[in-house]
Phi, psi and omega in degrees: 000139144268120160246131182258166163174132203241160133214156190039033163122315218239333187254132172176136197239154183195123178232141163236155005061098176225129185246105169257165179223143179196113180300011186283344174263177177321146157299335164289333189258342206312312186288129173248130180242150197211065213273140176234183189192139180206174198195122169235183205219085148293071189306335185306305181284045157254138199305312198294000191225007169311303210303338182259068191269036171256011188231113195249338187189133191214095208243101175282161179195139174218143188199177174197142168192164184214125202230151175242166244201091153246044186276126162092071172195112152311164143291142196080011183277344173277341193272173189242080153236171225243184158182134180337129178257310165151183166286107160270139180266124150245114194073211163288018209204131140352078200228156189259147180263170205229131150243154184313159204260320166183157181331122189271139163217095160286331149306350177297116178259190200258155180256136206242153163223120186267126170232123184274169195203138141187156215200173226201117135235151192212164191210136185200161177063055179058034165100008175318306129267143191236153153207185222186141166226115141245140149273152179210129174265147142240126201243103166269158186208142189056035165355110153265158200179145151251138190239150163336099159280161162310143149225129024244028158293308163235178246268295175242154219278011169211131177221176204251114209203196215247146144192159191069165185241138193221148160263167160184131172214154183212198161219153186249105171233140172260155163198159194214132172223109177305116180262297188241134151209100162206172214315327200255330185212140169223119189231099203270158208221137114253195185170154182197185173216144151238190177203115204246000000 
């Protein structure tokens, strides 16, 4: 689901609502919700900054969204399976035995990553140049990865499960400059840095 909402111009909010599903997780875990909300600020259409016209767009931004991570999960990693073991006698007769293939997690869940944002774009000499500054947090939870297991509560010394947290927070700045722009030829230059 999506909501939009602009008003007059200077103002507009967006929130989205998203629910996933997969089977590669716990029967307890397959479903995910993942809602984001971002919200700006044209300040530029504000009546105070007509008095300033070499500032053709001057843009506040703020957003939160939380998003989820089944990348690097086999299929079947949560199921229980099995494999030849070897031969056993039963009775007058052979049977082949069967063992787990490796360490079962029906609690493994999406791996979430939350990020907070907010950024400055602004434009002058009729957007002739343009840049943009953003910062950003980012908060990961429930890492997936294999890690060490308990032994001998399970079978073999690793299984593939949620543990740990990871940040990342930087800044972003872009810039752009229209070098040659007139009827016959328009030649635009960018470049940024970032620093995480």
């Amino acid at each position: 689901g999506r909501f939009n909402y602009t008003y007059a111009d200077r103002y507009s909010l967006t929130m989205t609502a998203r629910t996933d599903a997969s089977s590669k997780f716990g029967a307890n875990h397959k479903w995910g919700f993942f809602p984001s909300v971002s919200a700006a600020w044209v300040i530029s259409e504000e009546k105070f900054m007509k008095r300033l016209p070499v500032i053709d767009n001057l843009k506040f931004r703020i957003g939160y969204g939380l998003a989820g991570n089944q990348s690097g999960i086999d299929s079947y990693t949560t199921l229980s399976l099995v494999k030849p073991n070897g031969v056993i006698p039963v009775g007058n007769s052979a049977a082949v035995s069967l063992g787990d293939l490796r360490n079962t997690n029906p609690d493994l869940k999406w791996e979430k990553n939350a990020e907070y944002n907010a950024g400055v774009d602004f434009g002058i000499w009729n957007d002739r140049l343009t840049a943009s500054v953003d910062y950003y947090y980012r908060k990961t939870t429930d890492l997936l990865d294999w890690y060490d297991a308990q032994m001998p509560s399970n079978i073999y010394s690793t299984i593939f499960t949620n543990v740990g947290t990871l940040t990342n927070q930087g800044i972003e700045f872009a810039i752009g400059y229209d070098v040659i722009r007139n009827k016959e030829l328009k030649w635009h230059l960018d470049g940024g840095f970032s620093y995480l």
